[in-house]
C-alpha positions as MATLAB code, in Angstrom:
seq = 'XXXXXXXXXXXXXXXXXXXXXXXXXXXXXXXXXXXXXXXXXXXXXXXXXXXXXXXXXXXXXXXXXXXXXXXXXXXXX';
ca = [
     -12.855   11.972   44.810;
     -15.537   10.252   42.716;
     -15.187    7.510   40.422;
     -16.754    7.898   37.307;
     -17.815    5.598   34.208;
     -19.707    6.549   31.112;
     -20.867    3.414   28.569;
     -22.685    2.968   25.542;
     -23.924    0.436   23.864;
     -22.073   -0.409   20.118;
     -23.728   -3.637   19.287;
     -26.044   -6.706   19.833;
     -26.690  -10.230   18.885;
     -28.101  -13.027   20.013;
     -25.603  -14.037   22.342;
     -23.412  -10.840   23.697;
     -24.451   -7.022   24.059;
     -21.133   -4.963   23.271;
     -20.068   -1.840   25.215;
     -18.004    1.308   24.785;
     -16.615    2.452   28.395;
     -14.721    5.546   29.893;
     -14.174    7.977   32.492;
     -15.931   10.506   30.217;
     -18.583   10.849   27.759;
     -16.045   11.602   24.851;
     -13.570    9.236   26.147;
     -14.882    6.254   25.800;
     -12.117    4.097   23.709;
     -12.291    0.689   25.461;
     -15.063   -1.850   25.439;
     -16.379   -4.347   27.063;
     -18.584   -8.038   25.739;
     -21.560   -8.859   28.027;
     -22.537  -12.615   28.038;
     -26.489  -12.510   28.147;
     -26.746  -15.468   29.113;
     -24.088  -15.778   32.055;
     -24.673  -12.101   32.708;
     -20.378  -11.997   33.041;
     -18.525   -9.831   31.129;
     -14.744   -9.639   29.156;
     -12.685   -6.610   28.815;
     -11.544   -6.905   24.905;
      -8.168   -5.490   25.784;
      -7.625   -8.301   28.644;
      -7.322   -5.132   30.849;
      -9.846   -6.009   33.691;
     -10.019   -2.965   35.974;
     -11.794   -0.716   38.485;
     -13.599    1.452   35.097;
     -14.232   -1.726   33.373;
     -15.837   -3.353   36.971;
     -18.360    0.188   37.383;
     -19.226   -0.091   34.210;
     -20.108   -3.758   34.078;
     -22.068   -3.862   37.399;
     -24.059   -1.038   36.477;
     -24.872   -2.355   32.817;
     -25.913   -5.431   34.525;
     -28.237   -3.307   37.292;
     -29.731   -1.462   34.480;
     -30.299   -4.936   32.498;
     -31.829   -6.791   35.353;
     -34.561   -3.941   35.590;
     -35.665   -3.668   31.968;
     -36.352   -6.477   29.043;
     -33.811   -4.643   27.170;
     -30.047   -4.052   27.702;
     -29.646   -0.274   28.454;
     -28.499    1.678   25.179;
     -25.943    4.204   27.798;
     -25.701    4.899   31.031;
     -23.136    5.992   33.474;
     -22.346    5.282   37.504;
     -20.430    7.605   40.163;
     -19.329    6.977   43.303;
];
């Protein structure tokens, strides 16, 4: 069976890159704060778990490869 994760980004500053998360594309109801500069990452629910580690690894795969912070993405395995 695969695991699946869909994210999107919701919003940016200076300091943190927010993200929408979920097993699908229209259930995406937690999110998760990116620290740009530590590259680590919070679940905002304090829920930290196998969704919420996909989608953070891959956010920060896609991040390391482009100047920007990717706007969506998603990751299967």
């Amino acid at each position: 069976m695969a695991g699946l994760v869909y994210f999107r980004k919701i919003s940016e500053d200076a300091d943190t890159v927010r993200y929408a998360f979920g097993p699908e594309p229209e259930d995406m109801a937690r999110t998760l704060t990116v620290d740009k500069a530590s590259r680590t990452s919070a679940v905002d629910d304090g829920r930290p778990d196998y969704l919420a580690l996909k989608a953070s690894r891959k956010i920060n795969v896609l991040g390391t490869r482009s100047p920007d912070w990717p706007d969506r993405g998603m990751s299967a395995s």
